[in-house]
C-alpha positions in Angstrom: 92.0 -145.4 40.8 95.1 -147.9 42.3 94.0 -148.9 46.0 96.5 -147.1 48.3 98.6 -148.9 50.4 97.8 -148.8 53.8 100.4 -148.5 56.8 100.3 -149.9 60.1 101.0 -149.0 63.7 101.1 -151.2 66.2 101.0 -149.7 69.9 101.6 -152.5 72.6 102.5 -151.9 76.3 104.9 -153.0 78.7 106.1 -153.3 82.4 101.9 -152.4 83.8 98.8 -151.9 82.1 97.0 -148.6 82.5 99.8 -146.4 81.0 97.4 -144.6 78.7 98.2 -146.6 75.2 94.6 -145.4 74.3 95.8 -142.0 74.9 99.4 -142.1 73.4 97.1 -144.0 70.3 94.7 -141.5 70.0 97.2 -138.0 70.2 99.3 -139.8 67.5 96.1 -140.5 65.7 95.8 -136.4 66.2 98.7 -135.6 65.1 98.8 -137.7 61.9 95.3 -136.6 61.1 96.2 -133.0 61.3 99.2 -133.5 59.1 96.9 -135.0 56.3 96.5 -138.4 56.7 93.2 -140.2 56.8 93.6 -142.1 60.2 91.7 -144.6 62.3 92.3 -146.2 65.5 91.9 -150.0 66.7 91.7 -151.7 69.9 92.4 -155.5 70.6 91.7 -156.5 73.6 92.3 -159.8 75.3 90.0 -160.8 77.4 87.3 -163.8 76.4 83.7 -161.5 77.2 82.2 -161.5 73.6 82.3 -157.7 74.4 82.4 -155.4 77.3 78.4 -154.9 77.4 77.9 -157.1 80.3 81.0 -156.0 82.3 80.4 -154.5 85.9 81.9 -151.4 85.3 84.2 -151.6 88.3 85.7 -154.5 86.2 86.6 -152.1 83.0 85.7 -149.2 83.3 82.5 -147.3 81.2 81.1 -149.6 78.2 80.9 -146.9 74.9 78.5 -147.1 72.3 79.4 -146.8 68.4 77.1 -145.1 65.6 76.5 -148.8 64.5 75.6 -150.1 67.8 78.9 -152.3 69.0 79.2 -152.2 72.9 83.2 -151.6 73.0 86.2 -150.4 75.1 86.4 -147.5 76.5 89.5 -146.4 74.7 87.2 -146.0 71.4 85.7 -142.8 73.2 89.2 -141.3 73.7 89.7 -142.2 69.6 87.1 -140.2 68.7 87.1 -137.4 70.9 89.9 -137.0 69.4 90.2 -137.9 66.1 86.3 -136.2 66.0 85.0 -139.1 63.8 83.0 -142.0 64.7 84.1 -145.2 65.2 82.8 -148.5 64.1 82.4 -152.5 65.2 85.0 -153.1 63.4 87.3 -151.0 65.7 87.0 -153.0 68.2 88.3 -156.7 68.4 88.0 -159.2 71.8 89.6 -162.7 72.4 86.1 -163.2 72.6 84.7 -162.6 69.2 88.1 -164.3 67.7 87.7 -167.8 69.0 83.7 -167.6 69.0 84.0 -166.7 65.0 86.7 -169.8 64.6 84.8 -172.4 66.3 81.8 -171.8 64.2 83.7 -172.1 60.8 84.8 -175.1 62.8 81.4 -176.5 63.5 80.6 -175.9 59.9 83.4 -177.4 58.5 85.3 -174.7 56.8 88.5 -175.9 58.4 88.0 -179.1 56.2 88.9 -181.6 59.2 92.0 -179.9 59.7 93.2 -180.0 62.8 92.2 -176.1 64.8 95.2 -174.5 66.3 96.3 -170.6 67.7 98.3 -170.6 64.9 97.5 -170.4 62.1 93.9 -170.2 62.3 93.4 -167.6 65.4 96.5 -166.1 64.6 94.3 -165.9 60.9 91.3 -164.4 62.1 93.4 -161.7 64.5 95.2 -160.7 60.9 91.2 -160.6 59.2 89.7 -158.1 61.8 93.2 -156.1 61.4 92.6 -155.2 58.0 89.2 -155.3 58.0 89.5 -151.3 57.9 91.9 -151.1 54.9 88.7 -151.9 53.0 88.0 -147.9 54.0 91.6 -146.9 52.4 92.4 -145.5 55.4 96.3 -144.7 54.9 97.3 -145.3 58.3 95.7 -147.7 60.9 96.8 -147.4 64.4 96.0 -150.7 66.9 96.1 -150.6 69.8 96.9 -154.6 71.6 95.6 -154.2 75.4 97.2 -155.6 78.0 101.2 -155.6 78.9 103.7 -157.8 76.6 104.5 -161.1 79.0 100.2 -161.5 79.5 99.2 -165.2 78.5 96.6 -163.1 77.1 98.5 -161.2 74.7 100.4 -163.8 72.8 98.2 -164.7 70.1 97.9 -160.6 69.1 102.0 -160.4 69.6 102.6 -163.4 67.2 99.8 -162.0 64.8 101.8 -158.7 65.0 104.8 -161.1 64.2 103.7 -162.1 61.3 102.1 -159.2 59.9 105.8 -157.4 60.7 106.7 -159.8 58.2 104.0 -160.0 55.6 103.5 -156.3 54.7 107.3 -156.0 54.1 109.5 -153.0 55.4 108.4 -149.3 55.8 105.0 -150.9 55.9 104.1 -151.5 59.7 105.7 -150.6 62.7 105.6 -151.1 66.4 105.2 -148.7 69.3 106.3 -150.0 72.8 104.9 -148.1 75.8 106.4 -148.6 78.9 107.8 -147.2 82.4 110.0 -145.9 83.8 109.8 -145.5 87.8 111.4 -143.0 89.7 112.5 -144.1 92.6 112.6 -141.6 95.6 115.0 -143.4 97.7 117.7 -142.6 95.1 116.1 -139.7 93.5 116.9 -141.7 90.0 114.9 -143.1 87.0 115.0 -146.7 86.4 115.6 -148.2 83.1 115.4 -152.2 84.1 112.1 -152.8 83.8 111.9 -151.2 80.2 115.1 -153.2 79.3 113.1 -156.1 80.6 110.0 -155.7 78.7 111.5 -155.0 75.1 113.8 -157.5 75.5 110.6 -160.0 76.3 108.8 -158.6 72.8 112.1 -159.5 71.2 111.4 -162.8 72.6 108.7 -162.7 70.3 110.5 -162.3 67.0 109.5 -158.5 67.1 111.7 -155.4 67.7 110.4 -152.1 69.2 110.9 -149.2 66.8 109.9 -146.4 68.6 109.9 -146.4 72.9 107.4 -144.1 74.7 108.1 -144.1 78.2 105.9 -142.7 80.4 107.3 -141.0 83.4 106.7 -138.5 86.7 110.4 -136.9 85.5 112.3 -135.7 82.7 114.7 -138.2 81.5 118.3 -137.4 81.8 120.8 -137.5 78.4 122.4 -140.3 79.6 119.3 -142.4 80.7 117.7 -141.8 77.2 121.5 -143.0 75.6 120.8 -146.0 77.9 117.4 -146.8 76.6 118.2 -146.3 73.1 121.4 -148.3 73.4 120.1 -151.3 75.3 116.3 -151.5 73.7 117.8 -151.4 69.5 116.1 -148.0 69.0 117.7 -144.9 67.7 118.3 -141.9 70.3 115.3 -139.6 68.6 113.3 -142.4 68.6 112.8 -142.4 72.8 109.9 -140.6 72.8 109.4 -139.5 77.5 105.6 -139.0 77.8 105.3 -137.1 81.2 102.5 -137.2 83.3 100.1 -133.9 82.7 98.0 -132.0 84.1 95.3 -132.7 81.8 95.5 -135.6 79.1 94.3 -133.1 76.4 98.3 -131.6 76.7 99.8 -134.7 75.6 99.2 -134.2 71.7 101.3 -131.1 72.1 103.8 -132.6 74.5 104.6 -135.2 72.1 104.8 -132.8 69.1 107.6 -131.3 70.9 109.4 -134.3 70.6 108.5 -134.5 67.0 106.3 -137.9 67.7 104.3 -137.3 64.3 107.9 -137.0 62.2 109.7 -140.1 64.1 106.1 -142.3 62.8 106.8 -140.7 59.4 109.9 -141.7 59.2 109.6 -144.7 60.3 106.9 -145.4 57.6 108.0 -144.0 54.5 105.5 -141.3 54.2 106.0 -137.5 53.2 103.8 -134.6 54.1 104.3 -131.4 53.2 102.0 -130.3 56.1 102.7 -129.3 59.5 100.4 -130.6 62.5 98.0 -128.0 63.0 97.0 -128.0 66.4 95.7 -124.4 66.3 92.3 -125.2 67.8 93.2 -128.0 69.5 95.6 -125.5 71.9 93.0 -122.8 71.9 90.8 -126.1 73.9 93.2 -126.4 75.8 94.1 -123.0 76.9 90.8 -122.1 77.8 89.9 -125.2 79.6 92.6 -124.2 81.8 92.2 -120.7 82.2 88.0 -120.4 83.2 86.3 -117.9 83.9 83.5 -119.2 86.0 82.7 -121.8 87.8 79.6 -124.4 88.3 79.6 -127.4 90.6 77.1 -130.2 89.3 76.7 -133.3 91.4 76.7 -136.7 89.4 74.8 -139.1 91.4 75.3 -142.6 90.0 76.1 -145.7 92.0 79.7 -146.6 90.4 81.5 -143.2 91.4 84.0 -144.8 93.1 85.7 -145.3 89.9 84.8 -142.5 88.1 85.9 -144.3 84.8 82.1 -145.9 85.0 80.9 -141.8 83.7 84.0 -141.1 81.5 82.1 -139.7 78.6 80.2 -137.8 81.1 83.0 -136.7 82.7 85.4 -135.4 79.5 81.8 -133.7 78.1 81.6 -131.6 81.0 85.6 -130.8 80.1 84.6 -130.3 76.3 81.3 -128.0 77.1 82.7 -126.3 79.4 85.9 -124.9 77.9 83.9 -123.7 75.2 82.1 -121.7 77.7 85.2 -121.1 79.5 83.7 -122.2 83.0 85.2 -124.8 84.8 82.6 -127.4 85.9 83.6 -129.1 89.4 82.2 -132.6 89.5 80.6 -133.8 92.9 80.8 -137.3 92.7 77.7 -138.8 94.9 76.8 -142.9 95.3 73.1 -143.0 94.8 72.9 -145.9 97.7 74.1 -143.6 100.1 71.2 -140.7 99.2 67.9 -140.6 102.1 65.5 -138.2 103.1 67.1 -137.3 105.7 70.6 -136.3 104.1 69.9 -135.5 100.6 70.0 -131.5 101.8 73.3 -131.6 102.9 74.3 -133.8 100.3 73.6 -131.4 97.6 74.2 -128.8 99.4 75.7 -125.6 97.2 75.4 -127.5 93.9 74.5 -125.5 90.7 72.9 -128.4 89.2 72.4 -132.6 89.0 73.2 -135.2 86.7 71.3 -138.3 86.9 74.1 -141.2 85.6 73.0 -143.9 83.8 73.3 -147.4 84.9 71.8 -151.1 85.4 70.3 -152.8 88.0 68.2 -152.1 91.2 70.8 -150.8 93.5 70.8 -147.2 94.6 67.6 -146.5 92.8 65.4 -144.6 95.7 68.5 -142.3 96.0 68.2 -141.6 92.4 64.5 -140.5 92.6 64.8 -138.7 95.8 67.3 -136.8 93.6 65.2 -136.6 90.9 62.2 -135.3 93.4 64.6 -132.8 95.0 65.6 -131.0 92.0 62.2 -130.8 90.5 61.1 -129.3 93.5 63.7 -127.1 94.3 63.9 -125.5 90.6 67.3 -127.0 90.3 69.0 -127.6 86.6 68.6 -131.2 86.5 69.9 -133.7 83.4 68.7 -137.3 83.3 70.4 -139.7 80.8 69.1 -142.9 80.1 68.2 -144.8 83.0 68.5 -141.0 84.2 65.4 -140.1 82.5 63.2 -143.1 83.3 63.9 -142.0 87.2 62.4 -138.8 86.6 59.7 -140.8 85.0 59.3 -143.2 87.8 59.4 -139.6 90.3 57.2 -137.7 88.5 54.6 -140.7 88.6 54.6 -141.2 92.4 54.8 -137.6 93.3 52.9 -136.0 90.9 50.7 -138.6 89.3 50.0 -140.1 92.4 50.9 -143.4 91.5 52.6 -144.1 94.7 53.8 -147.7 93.7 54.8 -146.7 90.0 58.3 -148.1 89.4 60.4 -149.8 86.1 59.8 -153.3 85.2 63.3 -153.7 85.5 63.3 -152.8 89.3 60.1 -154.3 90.3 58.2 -157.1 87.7 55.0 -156.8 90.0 54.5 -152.8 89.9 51.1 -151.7 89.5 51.8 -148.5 87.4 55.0 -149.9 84.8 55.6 -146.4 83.7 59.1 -147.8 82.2 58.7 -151.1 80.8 59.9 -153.3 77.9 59.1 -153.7 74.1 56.8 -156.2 73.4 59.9 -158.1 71.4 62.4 -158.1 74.4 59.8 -159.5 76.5 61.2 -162.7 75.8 65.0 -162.2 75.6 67.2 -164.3 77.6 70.7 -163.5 76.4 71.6 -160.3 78.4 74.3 -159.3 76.2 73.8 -157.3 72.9 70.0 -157.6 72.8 69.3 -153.8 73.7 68.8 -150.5 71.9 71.9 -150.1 70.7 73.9 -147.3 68.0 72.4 -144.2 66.6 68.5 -144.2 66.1 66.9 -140.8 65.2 64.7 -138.6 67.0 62.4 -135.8 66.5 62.0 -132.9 68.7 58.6 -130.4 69.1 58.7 -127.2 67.8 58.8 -125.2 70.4 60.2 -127.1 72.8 63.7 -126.7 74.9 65.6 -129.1 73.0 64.5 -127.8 69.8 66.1 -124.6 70.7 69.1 -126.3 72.2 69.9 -128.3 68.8 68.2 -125.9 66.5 67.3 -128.8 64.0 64.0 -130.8 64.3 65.6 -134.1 63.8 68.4 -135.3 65.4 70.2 -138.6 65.7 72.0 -140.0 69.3 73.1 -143.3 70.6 71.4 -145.2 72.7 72.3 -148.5 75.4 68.7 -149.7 76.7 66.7 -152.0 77.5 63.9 -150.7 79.5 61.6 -147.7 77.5 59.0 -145.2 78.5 55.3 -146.7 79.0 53.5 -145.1 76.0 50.6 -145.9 77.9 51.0 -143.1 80.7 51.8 -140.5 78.1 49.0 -138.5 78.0 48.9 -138.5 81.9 52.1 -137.4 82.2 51.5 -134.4 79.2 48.4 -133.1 80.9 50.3 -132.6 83.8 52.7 -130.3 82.3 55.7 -133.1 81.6 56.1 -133.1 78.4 57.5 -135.8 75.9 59.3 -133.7 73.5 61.9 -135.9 71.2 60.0 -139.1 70.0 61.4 -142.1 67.7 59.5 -141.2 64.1 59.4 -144.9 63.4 58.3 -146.2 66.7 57.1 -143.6 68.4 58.9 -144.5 71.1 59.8 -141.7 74.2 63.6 -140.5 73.9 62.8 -137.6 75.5 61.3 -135.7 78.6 61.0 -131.8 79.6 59.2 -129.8 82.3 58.6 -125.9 81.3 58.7 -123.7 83.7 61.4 -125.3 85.7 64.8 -123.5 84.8 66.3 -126.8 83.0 64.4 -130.3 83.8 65.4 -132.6 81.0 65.4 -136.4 80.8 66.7 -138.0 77.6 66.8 -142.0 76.6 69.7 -141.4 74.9 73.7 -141.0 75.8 74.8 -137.3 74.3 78.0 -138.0 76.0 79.2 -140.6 73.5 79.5 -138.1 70.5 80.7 -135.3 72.2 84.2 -134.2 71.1 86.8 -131.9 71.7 86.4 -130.3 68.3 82.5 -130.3 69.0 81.2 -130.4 72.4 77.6 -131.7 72.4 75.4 -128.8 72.7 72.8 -130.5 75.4 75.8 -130.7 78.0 76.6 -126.8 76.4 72.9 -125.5 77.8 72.7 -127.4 80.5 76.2 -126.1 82.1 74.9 -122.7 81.0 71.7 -123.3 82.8 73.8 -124.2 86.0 75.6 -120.9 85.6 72.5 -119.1 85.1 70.7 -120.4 88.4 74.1 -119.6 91.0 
């Protein structure tokens, strides 16, 4: 069987960053997928960090976690929530790991004493991690270039686009320009300028935009979509307005309207004989915004005040709970701010807690004062990842008696380390990319809550850790009724953490949140909204 040619999309942004390319990339992904096309999803993105592991999250937002363990973007979790199918390293490429793989074939002399330059030899490497995925004859692979076009950043991914442009031939590649249009109030009018500007700036770079997405508060007139079309060398059908929505989940549909999928087609040189079938994907959306019920949970992590930091969290709750058909209100809560004194009225009228996961020693005694709080007051209560090792931590001083018990990672001189580290990370310098990282499996008791909840004995989640449960302490913790009920088959190692008799008291290592999808919702956020509904 012939190797089938594989198409390319190139999705680059103009004007300001943050216009939702990952969003525009991942509905178009959507839309091709659903017409027939075996589609994946790429992001480059510009800045030098090897990866965004040991990013603050204020700096970029949450850090997602692939099946094979690559600490990328957070854009990859939009690609598969709603392509619903996993992503991989290879998905995800940084300035970073381009100039850190060229200077090594440098140092080894694969560059035969030839002199190292942008281009050709990053330029080179950009083009390698491009078609790295062709090798999966995928027939269409979207990337995604971060940043705006005009970035210092940016250029060596624009001339790499460049060149590809020209390598694959016509109808083989094209390029998507996103960019704004702002409405100003003064004049009640749109404003075409800046998009003018930033296509002509791309053109600048030997590359011509062949479809625009604009993204806008208001329709665009006739005459201002004859303007763009006339002044940015793209045919009238091919301005594609993106308006803002209520909910991002509506802009696959909104841009089928247009017919997005057919422009791309076009465009391309491919034939389907399939409509997009967006039959469930409307029946998500429908019900997510027509609830029946409602739950409020509190999410008490210590980066809420950019509530990208919990974005798998956050669209999780979306996808569980339009499947349930309950709207779940999210009461964001800093950790740092939680005390004795306050954490009543601070909770006040919630239906249940989630206990983020995180890094670092701030905020912590507001997370077990959580933790103790909803134990004792038979509130549903989830703990992910460093979630879980609170509860651990709560559980040891309040119930153990361990007053001083703590994580190693939070205080080195503890005398009860109920969370500590593997013996092999003991002596780990590097911070970044020497955790727990990807899918590892896990098996759950018979019996048990989560058993019930997954209704499979082994399972298989992601994980981003460092720090793991103190084996040592397990049979303490068991006698007094809190039980470990998902362990590592291999290791043995705690993923998971239950207390019976309390409505819903569940503390997993893991990160459910990463593989929960529109077309699947992950069915630990499922029973725990369920088990907030239950307790109102």
């Amino acid at each position: 069987m012939s190797k089938k040619n594989t198409k390319y999309i190139f999705v680059t942004g103009g004007v300001t960053s943050s216009l939702g390319k990952g969003i525009v990339s991942a509905s178009l992904g959507l839309l091709l997928k659903s017409r027939g096309f075996n589609v994946t999803i790429q992001k480059l993105d510009p800045y030098i960090n090897i990866d965004p592991g040991t990013l603050n999250p204020y700096e970029h937002g949450e850090c997602y976690v692939t099946e094979d363990g690559a600490e990328t973007d957070l854009d990859l979790g939009h690609y598969e929530r709603y392509l619903d199918a996993p992503t991989s390293q290879n998905n995800n490429v940084t300035t970073g790991k381009i100039y850190q793989t060229v200077i090594e074939k440098e140092r080894k002399g694969d560059f035969l004493g030839k002199t190292v330059q942008v281009i050709p030899h990053i330029t080179n490497e950009i083009k390698r991690r491009i078609k790295i995925l062709s090798k999966q004859n995928y027939d269409i692979i979207i990337t995604e270039i971060g940043g705006t076009v005009g970035d210092i950043e940016s250029l060596p991914y624009i001339e790499t686009v460049r060149q590809l442009k020209w390598e694959l031939g016509e109808k083989n590649s094209m390029v998507i320009h996103l960019t704004l249009l702002p409405y100003l109030a003064s004049s009640g009018e749109l404003k075409t300028k800046p998009s003018q500007h930033s296509v002509r700036q791309l053109m600048e770079s030997g590359i011509m935009a062949d479809v625009l997405v604009c993204r806008t508060e208001h329709k665009i007139p006739k005459d201002q979509r004859a303007k763009l079309a006339q002044f940015c060398n793209v045919p009238l059908e091919n301005v594609i307005e993106c308006k803002d929505m209520e909910t991002i989940y509506e802009v696959p549909m909104y841009l089928q309207k247009q017919d997005f999928d057919d422009v791309v087609l076009k465009e391309l040189d491919l034939k389907s004989d399939k409509d997009a079938d967006l039959k469930d994907w409307k029946t998500f959306v429908k019900k997510f915004q027509n609830p029946k019920r409602t739950v409020e949970i509190a999410l008490v992590g210590k980066y809420v005040s950019l509530q990208d930091s919990y974005i798998s969290i956050a669209e999780a709750f979306k996808h569980a709970g339009a499947d349930l058909e309950t709207e779940v209100k999210v009461r964001w809560v800093y950790s740092g701010d939680i005390t004795e004194e306050n954490i009543k009225e601070t909770l006040k009228g919630v239906n249940g807690i989630l206990v983020a996961p995180g890094f670092g020693d701030r905020g912590i005694e507001g997370k077990v004062l959580t933790a103790k709080y909803a134990r004792e007051n038979k509130i549903p209560m989830l703990g992910i990842c460093l979630g879980m090792q609170i509860m651990t931590v709560e559980f040891a001083r309040n119930v153990l008696g361990h007053t001083k018990a703590n994580s190693v990672e939070f205080d080195t001189a503890t005398p009860d380390p109920v969370i500590s580290l593997m013996e092999e990370q003991k002596n780990v310098i590097d911070k970044g990319g020497t955790m727990r990282l990807g899918a590892w499996k896990c098996a759950l008791k018979n019996g048990s809550k989560l058993y019930e909840i997954y209704g499979s004995k082994n399972i298989s989640e992601r994980h981003r850790h460092r720090y793991e449960f103190n084996s040592d302490y397990l049979q303490e913790f068991e006698k007094n009724g809190f039980l470990a009920t998902g362990t590592n088959p291999e290791t043995g190692l705690v993923e998971a953490l239950e207390l019976p008799g309390h409505p819903f008291y569940v503390g997993v290592q893991y990160h459910p949140e990463y593989k929960s999808t529109v077309a699947t919702p992950h069915p630990l956020f499922r029973a725990f909204i369920k088990a907030c509904e239950t307790s109102k």
